[in-house]
C-alpha positions as CSV (number, residue, x, y, z in Angstrom):
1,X,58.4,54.1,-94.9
2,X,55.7,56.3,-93.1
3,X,56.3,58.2,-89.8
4,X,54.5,57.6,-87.4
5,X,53.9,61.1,-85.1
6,X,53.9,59.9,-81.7
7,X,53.2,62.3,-78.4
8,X,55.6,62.5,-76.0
9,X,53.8,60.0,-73.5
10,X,53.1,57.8,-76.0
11,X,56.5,57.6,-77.2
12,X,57.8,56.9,-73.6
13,X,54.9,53.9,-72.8
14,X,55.5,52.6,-76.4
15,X,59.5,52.4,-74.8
16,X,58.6,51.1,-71.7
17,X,55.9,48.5,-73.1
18,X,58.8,47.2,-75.1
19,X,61.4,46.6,-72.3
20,X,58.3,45.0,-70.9
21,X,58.3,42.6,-73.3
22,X,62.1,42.1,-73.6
23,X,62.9,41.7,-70.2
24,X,60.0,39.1,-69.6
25,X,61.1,36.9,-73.1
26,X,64.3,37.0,-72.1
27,X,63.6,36.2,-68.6
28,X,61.7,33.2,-69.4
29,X,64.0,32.3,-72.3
30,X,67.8,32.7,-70.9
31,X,67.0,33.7,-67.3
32,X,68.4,37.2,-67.7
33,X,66.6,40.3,-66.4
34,X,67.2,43.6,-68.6
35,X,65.8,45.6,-66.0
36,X,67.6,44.7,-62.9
37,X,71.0,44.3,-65.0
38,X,70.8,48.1,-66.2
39,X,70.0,49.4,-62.7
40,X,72.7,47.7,-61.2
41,X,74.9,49.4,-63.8
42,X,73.8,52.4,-61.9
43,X,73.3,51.0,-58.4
44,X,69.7,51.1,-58.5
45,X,68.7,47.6,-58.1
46,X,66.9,48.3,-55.2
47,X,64.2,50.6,-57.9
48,X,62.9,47.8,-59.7
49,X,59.7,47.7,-58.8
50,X,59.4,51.6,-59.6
51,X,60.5,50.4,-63.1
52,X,58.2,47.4,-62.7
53,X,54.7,50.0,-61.8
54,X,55.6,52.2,-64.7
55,X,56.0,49.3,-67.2
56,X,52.5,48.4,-66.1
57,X,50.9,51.5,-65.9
58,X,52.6,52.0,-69.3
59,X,50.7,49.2,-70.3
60,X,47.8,50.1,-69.4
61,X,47.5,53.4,-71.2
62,X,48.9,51.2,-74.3
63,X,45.3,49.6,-74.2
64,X,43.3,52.4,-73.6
65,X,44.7,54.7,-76.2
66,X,44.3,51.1,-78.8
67,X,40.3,51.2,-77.4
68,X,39.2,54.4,-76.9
């Protein structure tokens, strides 16, 4: 199998693109939210939507480094 040499950035938006996707099958699916459930691990709940903005913005540069 080849590697795949991946920038830092990219490797953390290719991470957080994929808890993306987790948390929102698994929210629809079975109601459960990976990203709330690991903060309160940590007492963090109240950070979600800092989690939430970087999942997008990781997103985001997900397209534009597939585009341009």
């Amino acid at each position: 199998m080849a590697k795949i040499k991946m920038k830092p950035l990219e490797w953390v938006a290719y991470l957080l693109v994929s808890i993306g996707a987790l948390n929102w099958g698994l929210d629809k699916v079975a109601g459960f939210n990976i990203v709330d459930w690991l903060l309160g691990l940590v007492n963090l709940a109240g950070y979600s939507i800092f989690v939430y903005g970087a999942v997008g913005l990781a997103g985001a540069y997900s397209l534009y480094k597939i585009w341009f």
